[in-house]
C-alpha distance (Angstrom), angle and dihedral (degrees) to the residues before:
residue distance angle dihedral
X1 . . .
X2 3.80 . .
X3 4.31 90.3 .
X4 3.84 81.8 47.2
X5 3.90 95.5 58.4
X6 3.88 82.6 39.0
X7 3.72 85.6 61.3
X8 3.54 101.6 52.2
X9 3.75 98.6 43.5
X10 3.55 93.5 54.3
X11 3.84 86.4 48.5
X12 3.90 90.3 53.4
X13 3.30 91.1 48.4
X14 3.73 98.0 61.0
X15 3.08 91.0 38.5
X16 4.20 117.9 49.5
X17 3.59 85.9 57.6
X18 3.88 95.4 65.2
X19 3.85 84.4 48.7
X20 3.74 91.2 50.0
X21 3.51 90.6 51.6
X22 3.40 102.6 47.4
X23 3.85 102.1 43.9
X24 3.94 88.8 49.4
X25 3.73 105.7 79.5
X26 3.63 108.1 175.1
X27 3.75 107.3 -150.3
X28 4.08 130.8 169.5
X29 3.52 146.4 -140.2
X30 3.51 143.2 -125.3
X31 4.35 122.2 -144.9
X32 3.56 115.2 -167.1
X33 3.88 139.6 -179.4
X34 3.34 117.9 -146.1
X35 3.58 118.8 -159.0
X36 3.99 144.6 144.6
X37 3.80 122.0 -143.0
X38 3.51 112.4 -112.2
X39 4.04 134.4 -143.3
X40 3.67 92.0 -81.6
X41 4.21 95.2 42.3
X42 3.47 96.9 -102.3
X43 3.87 128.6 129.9
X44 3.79 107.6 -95.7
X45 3.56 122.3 -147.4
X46 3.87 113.5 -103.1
X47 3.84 116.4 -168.8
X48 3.47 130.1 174.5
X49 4.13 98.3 21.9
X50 3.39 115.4 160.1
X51 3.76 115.7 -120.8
X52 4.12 130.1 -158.9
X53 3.31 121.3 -176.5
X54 3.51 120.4 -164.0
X55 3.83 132.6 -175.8
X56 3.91 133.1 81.1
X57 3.74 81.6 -14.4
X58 3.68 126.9 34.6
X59 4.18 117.4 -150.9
X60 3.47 135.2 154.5
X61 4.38 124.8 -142.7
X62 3.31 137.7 164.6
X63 3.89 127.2 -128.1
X64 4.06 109.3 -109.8
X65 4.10 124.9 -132.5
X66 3.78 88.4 -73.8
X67 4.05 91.7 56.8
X68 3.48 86.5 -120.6
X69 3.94 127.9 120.8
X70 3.87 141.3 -175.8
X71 4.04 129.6 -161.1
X72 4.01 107.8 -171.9
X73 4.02 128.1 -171.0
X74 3.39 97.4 51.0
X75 4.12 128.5 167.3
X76 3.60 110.5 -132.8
X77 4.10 111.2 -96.9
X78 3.32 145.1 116.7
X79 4.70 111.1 -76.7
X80 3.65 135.8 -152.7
X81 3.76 107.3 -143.5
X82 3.75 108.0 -156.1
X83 4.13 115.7 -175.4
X84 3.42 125.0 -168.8
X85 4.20 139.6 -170.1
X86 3.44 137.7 139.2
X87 3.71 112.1 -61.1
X88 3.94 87.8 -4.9
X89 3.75 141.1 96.4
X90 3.63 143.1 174.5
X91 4.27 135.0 177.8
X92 3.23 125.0 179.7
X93 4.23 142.2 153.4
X94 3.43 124.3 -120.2
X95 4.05 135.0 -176.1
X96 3.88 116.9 -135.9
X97 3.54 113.0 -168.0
X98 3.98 125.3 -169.2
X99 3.68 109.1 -89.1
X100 3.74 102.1 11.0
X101 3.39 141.5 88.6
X102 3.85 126.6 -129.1
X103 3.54 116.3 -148.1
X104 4.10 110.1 -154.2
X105 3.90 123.8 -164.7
X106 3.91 98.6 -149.3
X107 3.73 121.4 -168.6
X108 3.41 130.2 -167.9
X109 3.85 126.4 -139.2
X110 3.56 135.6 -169.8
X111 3.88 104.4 -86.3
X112 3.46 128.0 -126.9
X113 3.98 116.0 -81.8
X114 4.37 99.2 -127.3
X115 3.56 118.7 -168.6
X116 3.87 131.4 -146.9
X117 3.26 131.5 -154.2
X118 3.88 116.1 -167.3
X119 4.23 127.8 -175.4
X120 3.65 90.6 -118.4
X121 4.13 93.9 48.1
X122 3.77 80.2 45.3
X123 3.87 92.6 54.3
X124 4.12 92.1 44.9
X125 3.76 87.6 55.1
X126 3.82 95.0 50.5
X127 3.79 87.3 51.8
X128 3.80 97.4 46.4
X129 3.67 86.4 54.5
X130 3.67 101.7 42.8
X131 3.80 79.8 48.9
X132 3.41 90.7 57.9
X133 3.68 100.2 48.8
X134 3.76 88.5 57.2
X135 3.83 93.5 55.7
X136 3.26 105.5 41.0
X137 4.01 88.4 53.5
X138 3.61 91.0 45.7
């Protein structure tokens, strides 16, 4: 009896600490303030930004009333911050390590002005100008 208890003690302790191990993950975090300057170079308040964060995990937040935001739980790796408002825009990487937290200035800048051109916006302005033609010669 006693080697048998022997047995299974040394067996637990080989193998609780593989368990242990495995079901403790450590992860991080990343804080951020999100912020624009304003007229006078100050930090401007930005709530409500919407936040993407892509990387070995993608997840999407939003910055709170103090233009500040935090993502917890997670794995290490290397992020894409993406920030978004009206008007504004900000990208930038970011390296979460297990057990820390990395703390991210993240300023917004006016984004760039893209424009679209569809078939049927095509076809109105064909129309307008045709439509034009005939007035002006009228």
């Amino acid at each position: 009896m006693r080697e048998w208890v022997t047995y299974v003690v040394s067996i637990l302790l080989f193998v609780l600490p593989a368990f242990a191990r495995s079901g403790s993950t450590a992860s991080g975090s990343i804080r951020a303030d999100v912020f624009t300057k304003g007229t006078n170079g100050e930090p401007a308040v930005l709530p409500g930004v919407f936040i993407v964060l892509h990387g070995p995990i993608t997840t999407e937040t939003e910055s709170d009333g103090q233009r500040a935001f935090a993502i917890d739980v997670l794995p290490s790796g290397t992020y894409q911050i993406e920030a978004n408002a009206p008007s504004l825009y900000a990208a930038l990487a970011v390296e979460v390590s297990a057990g820390t937290s990395s703390t991210v200035p993240v300023e917004m800048n006016v984004g760039a002005v893209t424009g679209t051109t569809s078939p049927q916006l095509t076809g109105l302005k064909a129309i307008d100008c045709a439509f034009s033609r005939k007035v002006h010669h009228a």
